[in-house]
ROMIMI-273475 format. One line per field, with one value per residue: residue in one letter; residue number from 0; z, x, y of N, C-alpha, C in turn. Coordinates in steps of 0.1 Angstrom, whole numbers, plus 5000, padded with zeros to 4 digits. Atoms other than C-alpha are relative to their C-alpha. Example, Ala and Ser with C-alpha at 12.3 -4.5 7.8 and 13.67 -1.06 7.14 Angstrom:
BEGIN
code: c(A, S) $
pos: c(0, 1) $
n.w: c(5000, 5000) $
n.u: c(5009, 4991) $
n.v: c(4988, 4989) $
ca.w: c(5078, 5071) $
ca.u: c(5123, 5137) $
ca.v: c(4955, 4989) $
c.w: c(5000, 5008) $
c.u: c(5009, 4992) $
c.v: c(5012, 5011) $
! end
This chain:
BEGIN
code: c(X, X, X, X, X, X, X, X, X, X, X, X, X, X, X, X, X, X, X, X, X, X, X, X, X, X, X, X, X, X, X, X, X, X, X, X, X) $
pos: c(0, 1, 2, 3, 4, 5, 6, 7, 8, 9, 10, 11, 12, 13, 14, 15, 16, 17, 18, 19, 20, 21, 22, 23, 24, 25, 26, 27, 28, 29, 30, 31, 32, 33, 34, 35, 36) $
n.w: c(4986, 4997, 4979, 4996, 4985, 4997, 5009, 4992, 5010, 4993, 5004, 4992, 4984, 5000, 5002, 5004, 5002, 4987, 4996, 5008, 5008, 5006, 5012, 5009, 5011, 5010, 5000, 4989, 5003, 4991, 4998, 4991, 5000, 4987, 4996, 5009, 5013) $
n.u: c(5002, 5012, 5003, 5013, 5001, 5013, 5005, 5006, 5004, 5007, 5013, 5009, 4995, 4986, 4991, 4987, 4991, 5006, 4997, 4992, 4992, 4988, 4990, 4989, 4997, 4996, 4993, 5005, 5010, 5004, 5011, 5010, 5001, 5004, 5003, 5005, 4988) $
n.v: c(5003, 5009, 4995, 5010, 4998, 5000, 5006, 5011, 5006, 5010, 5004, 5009, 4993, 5000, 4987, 5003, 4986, 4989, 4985, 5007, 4988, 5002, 4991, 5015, 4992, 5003, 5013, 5011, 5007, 5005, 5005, 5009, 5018, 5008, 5014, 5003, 5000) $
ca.w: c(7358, 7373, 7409, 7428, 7461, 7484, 7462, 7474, 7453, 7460, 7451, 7471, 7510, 7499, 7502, 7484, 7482, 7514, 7512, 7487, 7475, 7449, 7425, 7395, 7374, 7338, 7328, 7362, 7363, 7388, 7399, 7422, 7434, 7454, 7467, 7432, 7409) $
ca.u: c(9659, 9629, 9615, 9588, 9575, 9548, 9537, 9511, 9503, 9476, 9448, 9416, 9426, 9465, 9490, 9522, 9539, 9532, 9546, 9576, 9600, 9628, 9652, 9666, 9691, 9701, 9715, 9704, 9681, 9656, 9631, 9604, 9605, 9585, 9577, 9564, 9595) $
ca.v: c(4690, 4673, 4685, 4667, 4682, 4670, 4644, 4619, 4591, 4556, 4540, 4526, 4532, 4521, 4551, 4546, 4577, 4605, 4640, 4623, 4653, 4649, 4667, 4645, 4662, 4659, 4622, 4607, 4578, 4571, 4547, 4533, 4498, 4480, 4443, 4434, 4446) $
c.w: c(5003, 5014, 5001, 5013, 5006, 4990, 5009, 4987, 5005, 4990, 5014, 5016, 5003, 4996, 4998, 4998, 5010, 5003, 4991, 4995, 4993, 4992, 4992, 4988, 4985, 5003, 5012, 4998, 5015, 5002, 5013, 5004, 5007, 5004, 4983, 4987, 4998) $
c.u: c(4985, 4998, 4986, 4996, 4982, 4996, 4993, 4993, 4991, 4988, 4991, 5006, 5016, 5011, 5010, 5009, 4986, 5013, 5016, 5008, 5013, 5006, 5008, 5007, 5003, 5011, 4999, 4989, 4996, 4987, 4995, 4995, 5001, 4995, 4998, 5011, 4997) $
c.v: c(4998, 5003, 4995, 5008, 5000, 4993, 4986, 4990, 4985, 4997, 4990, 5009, 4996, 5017, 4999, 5007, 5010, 5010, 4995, 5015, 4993, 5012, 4988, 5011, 4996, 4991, 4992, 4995, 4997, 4993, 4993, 4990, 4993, 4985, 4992, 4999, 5015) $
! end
């Protein structure tokens, strides 16, 4: 299992992830995907 909490992620003055929480368990897939692919 995989836990995320409060996760702020960015670069420069872009903020792409703000206060982000997860839980991923075993054999689930997950991803992040934005404008670009």
């Amino acid at each position: 299992m995989l836990t995320l909490k409060n996760v702020h992620a960015g670069y420069g003055d872009f903020q792409a992830l703000f206060d982000v929480s997860l839980d991923v368990n075993a054999g689930e897939a997950v991803a992040v995907i934005g404008p670009n692919g």
